[in-house]
C-alpha positions in Angstrom: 170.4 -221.5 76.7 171.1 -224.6 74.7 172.4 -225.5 71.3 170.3 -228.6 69.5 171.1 -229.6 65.5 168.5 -230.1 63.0 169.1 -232.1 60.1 167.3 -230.6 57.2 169.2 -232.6 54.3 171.6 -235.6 54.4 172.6 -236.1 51.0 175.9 -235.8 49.1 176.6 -234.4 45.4 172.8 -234.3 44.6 169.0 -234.9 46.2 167.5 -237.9 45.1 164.0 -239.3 46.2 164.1 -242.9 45.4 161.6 -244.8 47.7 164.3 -247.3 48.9 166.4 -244.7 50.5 163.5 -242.4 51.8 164.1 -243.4 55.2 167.3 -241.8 56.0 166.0 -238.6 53.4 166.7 -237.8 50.3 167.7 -233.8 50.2 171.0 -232.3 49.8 173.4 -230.9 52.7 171.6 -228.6 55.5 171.6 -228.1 58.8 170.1 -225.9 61.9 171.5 -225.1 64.7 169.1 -224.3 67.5 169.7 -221.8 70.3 166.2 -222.6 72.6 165.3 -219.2 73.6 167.1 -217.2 70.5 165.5 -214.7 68.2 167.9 -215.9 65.3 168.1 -218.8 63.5 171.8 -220.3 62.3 172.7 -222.8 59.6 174.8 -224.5 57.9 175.0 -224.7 53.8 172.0 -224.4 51.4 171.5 -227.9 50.1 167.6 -229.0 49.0 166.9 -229.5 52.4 166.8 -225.6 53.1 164.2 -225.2 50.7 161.6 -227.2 52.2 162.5 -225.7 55.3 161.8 -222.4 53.6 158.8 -223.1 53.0 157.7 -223.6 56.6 159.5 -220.2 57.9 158.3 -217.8 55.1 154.4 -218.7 56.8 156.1 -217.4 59.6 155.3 -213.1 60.2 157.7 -212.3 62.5 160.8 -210.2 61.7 163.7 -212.9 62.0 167.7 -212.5 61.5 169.9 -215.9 59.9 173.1 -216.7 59.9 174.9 -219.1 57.4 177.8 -220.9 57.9 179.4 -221.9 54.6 181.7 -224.5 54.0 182.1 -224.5 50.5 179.9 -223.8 47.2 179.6 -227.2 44.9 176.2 -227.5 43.8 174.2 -230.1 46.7 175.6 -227.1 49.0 173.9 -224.1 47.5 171.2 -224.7 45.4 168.5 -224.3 47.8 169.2 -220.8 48.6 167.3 -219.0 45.6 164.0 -221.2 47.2 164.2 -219.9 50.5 161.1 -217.7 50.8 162.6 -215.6 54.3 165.2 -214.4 51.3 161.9 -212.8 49.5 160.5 -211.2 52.9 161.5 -207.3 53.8 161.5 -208.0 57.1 164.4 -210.4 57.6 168.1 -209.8 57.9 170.4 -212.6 56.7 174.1 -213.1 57.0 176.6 -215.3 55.0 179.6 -216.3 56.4 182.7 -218.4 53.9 186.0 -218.8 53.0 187.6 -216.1 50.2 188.6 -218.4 47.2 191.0 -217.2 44.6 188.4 -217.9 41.8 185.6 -216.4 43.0 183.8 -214.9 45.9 180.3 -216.2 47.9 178.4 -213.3 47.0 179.6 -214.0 43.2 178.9 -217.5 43.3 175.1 -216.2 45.5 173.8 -214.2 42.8 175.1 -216.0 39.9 172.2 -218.8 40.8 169.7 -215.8 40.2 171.1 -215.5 36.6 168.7 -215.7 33.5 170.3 -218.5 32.3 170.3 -220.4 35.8 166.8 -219.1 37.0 163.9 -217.4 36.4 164.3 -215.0 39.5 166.3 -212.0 39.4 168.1 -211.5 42.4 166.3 -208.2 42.2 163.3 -210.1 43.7 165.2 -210.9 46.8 164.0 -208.4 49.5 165.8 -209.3 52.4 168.9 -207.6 53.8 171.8 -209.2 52.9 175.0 -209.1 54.3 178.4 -211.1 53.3 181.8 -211.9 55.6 184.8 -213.4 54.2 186.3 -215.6 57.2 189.8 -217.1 57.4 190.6 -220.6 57.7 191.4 -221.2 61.7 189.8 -218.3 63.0 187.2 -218.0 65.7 184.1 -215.4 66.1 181.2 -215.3 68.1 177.8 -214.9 66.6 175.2 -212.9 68.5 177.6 -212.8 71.4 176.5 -216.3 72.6 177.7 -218.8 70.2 181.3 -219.5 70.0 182.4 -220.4 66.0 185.4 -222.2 65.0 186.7 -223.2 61.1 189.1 -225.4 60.1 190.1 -226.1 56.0 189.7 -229.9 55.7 190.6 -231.9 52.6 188.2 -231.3 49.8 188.2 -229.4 46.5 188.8 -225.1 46.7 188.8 -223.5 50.1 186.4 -225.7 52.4 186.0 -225.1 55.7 184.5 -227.7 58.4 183.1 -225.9 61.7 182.6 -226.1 64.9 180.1 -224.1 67.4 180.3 -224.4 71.1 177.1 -222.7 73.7 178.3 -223.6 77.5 178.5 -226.9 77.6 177.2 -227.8 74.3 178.9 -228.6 71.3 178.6 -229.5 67.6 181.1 -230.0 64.7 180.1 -230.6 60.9 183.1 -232.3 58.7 181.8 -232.2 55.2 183.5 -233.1 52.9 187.1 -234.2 53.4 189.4 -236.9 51.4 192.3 -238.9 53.2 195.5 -236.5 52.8 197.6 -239.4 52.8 200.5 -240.3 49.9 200.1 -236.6 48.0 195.9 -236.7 47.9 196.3 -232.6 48.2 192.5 -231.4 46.9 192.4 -228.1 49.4 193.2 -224.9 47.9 197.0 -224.2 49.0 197.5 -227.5 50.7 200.3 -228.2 47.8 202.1 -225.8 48.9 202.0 -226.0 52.2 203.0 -229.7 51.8 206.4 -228.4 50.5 209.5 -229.8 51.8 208.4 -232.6 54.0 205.2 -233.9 52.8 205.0 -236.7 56.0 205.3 -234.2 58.2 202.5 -232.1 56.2 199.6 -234.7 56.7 200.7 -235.6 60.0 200.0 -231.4 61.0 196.8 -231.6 59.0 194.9 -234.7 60.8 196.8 -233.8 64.4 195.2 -230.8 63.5 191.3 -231.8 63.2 191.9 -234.4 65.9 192.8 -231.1 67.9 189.8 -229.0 65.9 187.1 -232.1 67.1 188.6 -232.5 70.8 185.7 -233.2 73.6 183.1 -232.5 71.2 179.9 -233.6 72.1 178.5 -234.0 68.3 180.6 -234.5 65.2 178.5 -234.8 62.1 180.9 -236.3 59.3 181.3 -237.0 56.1 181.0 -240.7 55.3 180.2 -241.2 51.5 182.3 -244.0 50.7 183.3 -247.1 52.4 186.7 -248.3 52.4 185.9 -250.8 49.7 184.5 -248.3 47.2 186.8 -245.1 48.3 187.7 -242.9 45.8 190.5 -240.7 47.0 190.7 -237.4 44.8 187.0 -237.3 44.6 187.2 -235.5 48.0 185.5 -237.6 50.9 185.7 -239.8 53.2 184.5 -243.3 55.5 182.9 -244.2 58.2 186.0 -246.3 59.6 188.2 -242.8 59.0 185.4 -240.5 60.4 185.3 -243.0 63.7 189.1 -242.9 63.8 189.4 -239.1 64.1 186.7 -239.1 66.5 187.9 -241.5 69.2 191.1 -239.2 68.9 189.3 -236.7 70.2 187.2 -237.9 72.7 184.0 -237.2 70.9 181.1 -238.7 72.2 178.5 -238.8 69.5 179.5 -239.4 65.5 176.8 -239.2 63.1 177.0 -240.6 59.8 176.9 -238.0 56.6 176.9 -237.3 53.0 175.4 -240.0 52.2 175.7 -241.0 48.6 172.9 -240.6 46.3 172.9 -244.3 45.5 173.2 -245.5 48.8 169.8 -247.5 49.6 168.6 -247.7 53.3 170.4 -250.6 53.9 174.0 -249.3 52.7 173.5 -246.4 54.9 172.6 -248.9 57.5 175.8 -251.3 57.0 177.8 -248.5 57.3 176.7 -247.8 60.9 176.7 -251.9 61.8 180.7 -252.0 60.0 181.7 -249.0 62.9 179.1 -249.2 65.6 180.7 -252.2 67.8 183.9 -250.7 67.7 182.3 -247.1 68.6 181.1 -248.9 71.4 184.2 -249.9 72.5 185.7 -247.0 72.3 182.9 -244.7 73.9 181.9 -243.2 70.7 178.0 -243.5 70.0 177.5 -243.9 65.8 174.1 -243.0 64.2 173.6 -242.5 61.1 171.9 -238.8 60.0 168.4 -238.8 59.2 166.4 -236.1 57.8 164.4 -234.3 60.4 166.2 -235.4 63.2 166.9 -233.1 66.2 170.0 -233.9 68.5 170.8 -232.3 71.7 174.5 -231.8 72.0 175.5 -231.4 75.9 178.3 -232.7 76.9 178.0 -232.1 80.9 
């Protein structure tokens, strides 16, 4: 069996569909990942992207089970999920997996988009069977018993969790969204006060720690919506130059580009890749930018 990513949507904080930046895609944050030969599906987060996506698989008759990995639940995340039609179809069997914040739960959050004042669908309408796991911040599980799951809390608002998923010799990681942790930028739930007593020490643990997280992966997918010119710390993400630095820590082969702002035009998204790709080069790191629709295969061997 192999593992291959989709991109369904490539957009941070909200979908836009401006013509000048139509050609790297305009939908919010989603992502398939493909097991050739599987009779499930597995994603990542809910963004606009899903929803056209849904609209191809509810055409689809046969009986089908998802998975969603979740990484956290701001709006360019989620708010796809009350338009995807397998949620409407009897037949289908679909699984949530996210962090436990202290504010509020995923299945809270889930059918609080079904609200009257938030959408004319009651969540009553939703006939598939759904099924909800809280998951732990460094833990590992297996899904179908062929693809190995790994989480990690990076730096970005509440409890959000970047992931990785390994099949044999393939491998994937998504990083969205994380902030520098550097000089007291703390935006993770609990990351204060785990920064408690020696603060240097603190940030060193948490990027030796995602170095460690990304290690030999094939594919990291990460989040890239600002440059170092226009960076905005405590807004929660990061740059290319940082994403390419973590990534030829860990021997990863392949960075792609992510979260792309909603104002970015074509051609920022594209001088992004040109400011990192030489020095990817160097370093044996390949640097695309994501693209909506693309399919990536993600061996390593």
């Amino acid at each position: 069996m192999t593992l291959k990513l989709k991109l369904l949507g490539v957009r941070g904080s909200r979908p836009t569909h401006k013509v000048d930046l139509l050609g790297y895609g305009g939908n919010s944050t989603s992502m398939e990942f493909i097991v050739e030969g599987s009779d499930y599906k597995i994603f990542l987060d809910g963004g606009s992207g899903l929803a056209h996506y849904g609209m191809i698989l509810g055409e689809e008759p046969n009986e089908k089970k998802f998975h969603f990995l979740i990484t956290h639940t701001h709006w360019d995340h989620i708010l796809g999920f009350p338009f995807f039609e397998p949620m409407y179809n009897t037949t289908n069997s679909i699984n949530f997996y996210s962090s436990k914040s202290s504010k509020a739960t995923f299945n809270d959050l889930f059918f609080g988009l079904h609200k009257d004042e938030n959408l004319p669908v009651p969540s009553s309408q939703i006939k598939a069977q759904i099924h909800f796991e809280s998951i732990q911040a460094g833990s590992t599980f297996m899904l179908e018993n062929q693809v190995k799951v790994s989480c990690y809390q990076i730096n970005h608002q509440g409890i959000t969790l970047a992931y990785r998923l390994d099949l044999g010799p393939d491998s994937v990681a998504v990083v969205t969204d994380n902030a520098p942790i550097e000089n007291g930028n703390y935006l993770g739930e609990g990351m204060s006060e785990k920064a408690l007593g020696d603060t240097k020490k603190f940030e060193q643990d948490f990027n030796d720690g995602l170095v460690n997280f990304l290690k030999d992966c094939n594919t990291v997918v990460f989040d890239t919506h600002f440059t170092e010119k226009n960076l905005k710390a405590d807004w929660g993400h990061s740059t290319p130059a940082r994403a390419l630095d973590f990534c030829v820590q860990a021997g990863v082969k392949r960075l792609i580009l992510f979260h792309h702002a909603p104002e970015d035009l074509d051609h920022d998204v594209h001088e992004k890749v040109e400011s990192v790709v030489h020095e990817g080069r160097a370093k044996n790191v390949e640097v695309v930018a994501a693209c909506e629709g693309d399919v990536w295969a993600l061996r390593t061997a």
